[in-house]
Structure formats: C-alpha cells, structure tokens
C-alpha positions in Angstrom: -2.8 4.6 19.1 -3.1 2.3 22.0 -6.4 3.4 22.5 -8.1 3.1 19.4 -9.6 0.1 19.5 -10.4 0.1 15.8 -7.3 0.5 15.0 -6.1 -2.7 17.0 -9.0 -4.3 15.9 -8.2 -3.9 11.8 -4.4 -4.8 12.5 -5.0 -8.3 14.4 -7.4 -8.9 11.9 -4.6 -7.6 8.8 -2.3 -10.1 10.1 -4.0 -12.7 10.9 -5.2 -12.8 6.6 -1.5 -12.4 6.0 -0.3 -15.4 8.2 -3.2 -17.8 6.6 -2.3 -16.5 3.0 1.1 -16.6 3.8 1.3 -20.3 5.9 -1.7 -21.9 3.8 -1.3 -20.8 0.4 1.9 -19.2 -0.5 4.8 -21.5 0.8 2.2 -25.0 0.4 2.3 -23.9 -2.9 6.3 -22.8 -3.6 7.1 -25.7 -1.8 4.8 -28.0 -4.8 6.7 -25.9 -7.7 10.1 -26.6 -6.2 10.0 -30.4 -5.5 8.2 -31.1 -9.0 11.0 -29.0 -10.5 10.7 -29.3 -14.4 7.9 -31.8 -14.2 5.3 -28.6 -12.9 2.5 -28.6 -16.0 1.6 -25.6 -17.5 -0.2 -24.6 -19.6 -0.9 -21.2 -21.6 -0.8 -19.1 -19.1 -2.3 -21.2 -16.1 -1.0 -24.0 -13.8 -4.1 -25.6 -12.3 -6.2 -27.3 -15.8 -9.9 -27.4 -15.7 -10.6 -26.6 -19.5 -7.9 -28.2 -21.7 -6.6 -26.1 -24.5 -5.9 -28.0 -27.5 -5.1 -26.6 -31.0 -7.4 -28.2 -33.0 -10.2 -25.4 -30.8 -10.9 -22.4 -32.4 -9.2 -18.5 -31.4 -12.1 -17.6 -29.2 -12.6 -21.2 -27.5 -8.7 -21.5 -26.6 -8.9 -17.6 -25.3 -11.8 -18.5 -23.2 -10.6 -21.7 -21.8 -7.1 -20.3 -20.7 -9.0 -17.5 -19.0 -11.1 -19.8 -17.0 -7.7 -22.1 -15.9 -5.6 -18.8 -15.2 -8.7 -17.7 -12.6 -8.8 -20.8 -10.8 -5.0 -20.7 -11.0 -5.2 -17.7 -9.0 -8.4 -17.5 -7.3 -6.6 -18.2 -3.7 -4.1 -15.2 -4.4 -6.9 -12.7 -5.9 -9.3 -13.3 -3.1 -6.5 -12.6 -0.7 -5.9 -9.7 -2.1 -9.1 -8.3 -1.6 -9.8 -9.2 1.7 -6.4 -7.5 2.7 -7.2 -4.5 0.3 -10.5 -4.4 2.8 -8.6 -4.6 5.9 -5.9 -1.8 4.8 -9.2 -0.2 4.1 -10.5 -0.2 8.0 -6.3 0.5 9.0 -6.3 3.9 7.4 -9.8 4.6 7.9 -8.9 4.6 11.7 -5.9 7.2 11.8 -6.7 10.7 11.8 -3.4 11.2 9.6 -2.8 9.1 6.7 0.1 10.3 4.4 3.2 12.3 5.5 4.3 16.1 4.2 7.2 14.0 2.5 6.1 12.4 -1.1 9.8 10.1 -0.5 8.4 9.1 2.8 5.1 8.3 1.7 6.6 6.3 -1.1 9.2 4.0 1.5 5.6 3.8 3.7 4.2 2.1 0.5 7.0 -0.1 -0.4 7.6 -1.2 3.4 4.0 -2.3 3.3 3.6 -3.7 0.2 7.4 -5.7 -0.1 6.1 -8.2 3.5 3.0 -9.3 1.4 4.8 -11.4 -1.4 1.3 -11.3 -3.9 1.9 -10.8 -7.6 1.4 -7.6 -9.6 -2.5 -8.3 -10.3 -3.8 -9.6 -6.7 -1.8 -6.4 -5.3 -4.0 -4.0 -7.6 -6.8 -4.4 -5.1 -4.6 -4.1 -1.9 -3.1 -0.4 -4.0 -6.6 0.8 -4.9 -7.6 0.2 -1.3 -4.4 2.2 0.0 -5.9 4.9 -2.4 -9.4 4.5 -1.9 -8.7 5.0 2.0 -7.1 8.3 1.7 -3.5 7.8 1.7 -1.1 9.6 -1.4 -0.9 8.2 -4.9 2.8 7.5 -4.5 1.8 5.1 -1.5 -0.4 3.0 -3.3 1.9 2.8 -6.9 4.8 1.7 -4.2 2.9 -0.5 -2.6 2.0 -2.0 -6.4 5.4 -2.3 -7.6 7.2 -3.5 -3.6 4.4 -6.4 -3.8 5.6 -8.5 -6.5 9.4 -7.7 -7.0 11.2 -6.6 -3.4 9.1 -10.1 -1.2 11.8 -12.1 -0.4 10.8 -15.3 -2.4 11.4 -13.3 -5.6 14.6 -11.5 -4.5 16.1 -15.1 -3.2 14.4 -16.6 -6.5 16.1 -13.6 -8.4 19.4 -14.3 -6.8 19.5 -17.7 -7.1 18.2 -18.3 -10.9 19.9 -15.5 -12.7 23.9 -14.3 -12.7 24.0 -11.7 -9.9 24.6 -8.9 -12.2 20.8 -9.0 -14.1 19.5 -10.1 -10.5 21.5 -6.6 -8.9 20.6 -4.9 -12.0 16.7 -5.8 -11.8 16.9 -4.6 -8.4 18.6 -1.6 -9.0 16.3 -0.8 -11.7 12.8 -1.5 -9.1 14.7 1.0 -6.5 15.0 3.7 -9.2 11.4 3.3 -10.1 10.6 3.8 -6.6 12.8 6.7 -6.2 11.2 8.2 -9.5 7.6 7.7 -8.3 7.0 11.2 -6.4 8.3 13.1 -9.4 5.9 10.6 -11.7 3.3 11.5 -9.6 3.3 15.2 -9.6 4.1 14.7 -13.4 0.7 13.1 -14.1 -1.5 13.7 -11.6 -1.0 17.3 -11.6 0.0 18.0 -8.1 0.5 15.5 -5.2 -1.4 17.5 -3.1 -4.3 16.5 -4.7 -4.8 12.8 -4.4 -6.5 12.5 -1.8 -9.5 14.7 -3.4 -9.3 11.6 -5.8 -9.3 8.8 -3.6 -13.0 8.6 -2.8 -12.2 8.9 1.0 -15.2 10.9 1.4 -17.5 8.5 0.0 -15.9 5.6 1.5 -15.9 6.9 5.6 -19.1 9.4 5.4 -20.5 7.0 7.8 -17.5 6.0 10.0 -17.1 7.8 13.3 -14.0 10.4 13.4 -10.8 8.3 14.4 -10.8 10.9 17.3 -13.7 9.0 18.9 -12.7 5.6 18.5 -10.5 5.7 22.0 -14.1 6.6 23.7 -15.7 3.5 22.3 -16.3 0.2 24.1 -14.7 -3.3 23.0 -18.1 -4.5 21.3 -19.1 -1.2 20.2 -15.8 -1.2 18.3 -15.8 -4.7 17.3 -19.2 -4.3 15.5 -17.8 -0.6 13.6 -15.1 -2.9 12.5 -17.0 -5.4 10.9 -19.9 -3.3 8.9 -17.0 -1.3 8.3 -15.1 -3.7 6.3 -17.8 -6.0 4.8 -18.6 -2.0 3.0 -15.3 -1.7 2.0 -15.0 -5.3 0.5 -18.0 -4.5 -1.2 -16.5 -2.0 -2.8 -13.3 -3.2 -3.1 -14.8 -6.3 -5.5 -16.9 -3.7 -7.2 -14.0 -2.0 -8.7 -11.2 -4.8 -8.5 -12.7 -7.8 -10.0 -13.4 -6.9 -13.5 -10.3 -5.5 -14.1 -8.6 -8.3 -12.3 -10.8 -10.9 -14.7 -10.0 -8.5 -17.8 -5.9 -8.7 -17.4 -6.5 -12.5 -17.3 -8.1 -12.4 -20.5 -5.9 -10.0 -22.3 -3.0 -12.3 -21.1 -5.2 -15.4 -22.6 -4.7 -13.2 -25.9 -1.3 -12.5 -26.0 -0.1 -16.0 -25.8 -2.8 -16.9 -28.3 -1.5 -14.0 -30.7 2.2 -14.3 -30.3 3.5 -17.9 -30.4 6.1 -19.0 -27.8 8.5 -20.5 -29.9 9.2 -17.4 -31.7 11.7 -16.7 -28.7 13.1 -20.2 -29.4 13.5 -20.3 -32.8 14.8 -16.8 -34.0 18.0 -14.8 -32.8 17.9 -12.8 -30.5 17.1 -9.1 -31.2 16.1 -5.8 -30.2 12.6 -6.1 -31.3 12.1 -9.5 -30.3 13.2 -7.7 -26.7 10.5 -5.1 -26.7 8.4 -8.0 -27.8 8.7 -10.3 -24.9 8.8 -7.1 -22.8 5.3 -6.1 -24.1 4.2 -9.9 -23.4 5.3 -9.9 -20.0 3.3 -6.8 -19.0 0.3 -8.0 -20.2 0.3 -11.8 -18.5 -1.4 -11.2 -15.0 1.2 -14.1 -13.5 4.2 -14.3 -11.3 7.1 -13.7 -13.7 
C-alpha cells in the first residue's frame, strides 16, 4: 500500500476536499444558523433567496423559483459531493481488492466512510454511486448513503441536544437497525450480493487505468499525471449521472411544499395519517432535516 503511489496520491487529495469542505463551508455555515438562531430566513424549501416566492405567482412559477433558491442553497454541498464521489472513484480504482467476503463488513466499511463526511442525503448520492461505480458491494455504497447524513457528529450532537433523549436514542437505534438490515436488503433485491459488482460499471469506468499491481513500479510524475486524467474521467461521469437526479429531487421537493401546505401540521391534531404524511414530505425535500 505504501508503494502505490496512486493510491497516496487519491487519499491526500480525498482529504484535502474534505478539510476545505469541512473548514470552509460546513462549520462557516453551522456557525451562521446558530448565532442567527430563530432569525435564519427561509423560505420554501431554501435558505439563500435569489427568486422570491410570493403567493400571488402562479403553481409553476413558485415551483420553478424554489427550485432555483434550493440549488444555490446547496450548490457548495452538491459540488463537494461530486468532487469527493470522483476522488473515492480514483481510491478504489487503485486497490486490487475492493469489498470484503463479509456483506456485514462491507456494510461497517461503508458507514465508517460515509458517517466522517457530514453531507446531507442528496450531495451523498454522488459520493454512494461513485463507491458503486468503482467496484465496491451494493451494501457499501447504501451505508455510505444512509452513515452520511444521520451518524456525522453535527447531527447526532444536534439530535441530542434538540430532542428528549429517548426519540434522539430511538432515531439512532432505528439508523443502526437499517444498517444491520442492509446485507439481507441487498441479497433481497438485487438478487444475490455476489453480483454487484457486475453492475457497477467498473469495467467501463477502469478499462484504461493500469492494473493497481503496477502502480508501485510507476514513477512520482508518471503517477501524478494517471491521477489526474483519471479523475477528471470519473468526474465526468460522475456529473453525468448525478446532477440530473440531484436537480430532479430539488424540484420534486419544490412540489411537495407547493402541494401540501405547512400549516396543515399546525392547525390539525395530531394523527396517524397526518404522520405518514409529514413522513412522505420529508423524504421527498433534498435538505438537511
């Protein structure tokens, strides 16, 4: 491992986009929402305003506008996300062995990697489809997913902090049994674990990359330059498959607060079906619940 200079190369470079995210963006940006407290503005389903929404615009106007403020809202966490998708990309691409005989391993691997990033659910889509796209099992990149958003430790102190520490243990509780579940899930669906990574697109996506056998043998620049037409090809791809989707769940989250008025939850008792219904709200708004 020591000798794959690839290897080295994509870690350093890995960290060094999760420091800057991390030290420029994330906490600049936790640190704004907790001094302005109560006074934060938001609006639909967007902090940052460039289109005001206002009533008196039609259905499709307000949908369109809330889409555009929810992207810029999130432009600096999306793009993060696929520049480290890209770089988790060039990691796997340089081991020979990318997934362990053990689907409950493969799914802690997942979860370790995904809990340190602290993104929410839709900027870690592009980091889990480039676990996938790079080879590794099904179960990694859906643990990676879920670990992302709810097991950083802004959201567990957040969780802790906010709610009565039997919802917060109870919400935690109920991510670890997910997690636990997600081999058995896996060979549910997909058929067979052992089949995955015939899905991933690996093939496709390292047909021109050396073996990672020959990677010790290489020189500094040598490996330096691999490194870098390596991952500008997997970013490419990466935004190929990631952004339209990514754009999509903003939009379908522009609709559900259009079609479903807030106050409902204020106004009417509480219910069973007005539980299902905030449920189904909440998993379709791309933000950080």
């Amino acid at each position: 491992m020591l000798r794959n200079k690839r290897l080295n190369l994509s870690i350093v470079l890995a960290t060094a986009l999760a420091i800057f995210f991390w030290t420029q963006s994330r906490v600049p940006a936790l640190n704004e929402k907790a001094q302005m407290g109560l006074r934060t503005q938001f609006n639909e389903i967007a902090f940052d305003i460039v289109l005001p929404v206002a009533a008196e615009q039609g259905f499709a106007e307000r949908v369109m506008r809330s889409s555009v403020n929810w992207a810029w809202t999130n432009w600096k966490g999306m793009t993060f996300g696929l520049l480290f998708a890209a770089a988790a990309l060039l990691i796997l691409g340089s081991l020979r062995r990318r997934s362990f005989a053990n689907p409950w391993l493969n799914t802690f691997f997942g979860a370790a990697a995904g809990a340190p990033l602290g993104v929410c659910v839709n900027c870690a889509t592009p980091i889990a489809q480039g676990i996938y796209s790079a080879g590794a099992r099904l179960e990694t990149a859906l643990a990676a997913l879920i670990a992302s958003p709810t097991l950083n430790v802004i959201v567990l102190t957040m969780s802790f902090t906010i709610l009565p520490w039997e919802i917060a243990s109870a919400k935690l509780a109920g991510v670890g049994l997910m997690l636990a579940a997600l081999p058995l899930l896996v060979r549910a669906f997909s058929g067979s674990a052992a089949d995955t990574k015939t899905k991933s697109g690996s093939e496709v996506l390292f047909d021109s990359a050396a073996p990672p056998g020959s990677f010790s043998k290489e020189s500094w620049g040598t490996a330096l330059h691999g490194v870098a037409t390596d991952y500008l090809r997997h970013l490419w791809y990466i935004i190929r498959v990631a952004v339209p989707l990514m754009l999509l769940a903003g939009v379908l989250g522009a609709l559900a607060v259009e079609v479903v008025p807030f106050d409902l939850f204020a106004t009417r008792p509480a219910s069973a079906g007005l539980i299902v219904l905030a449920a189904v709200i909440a998993t379709l708004l791309p933000v950080p619940i």
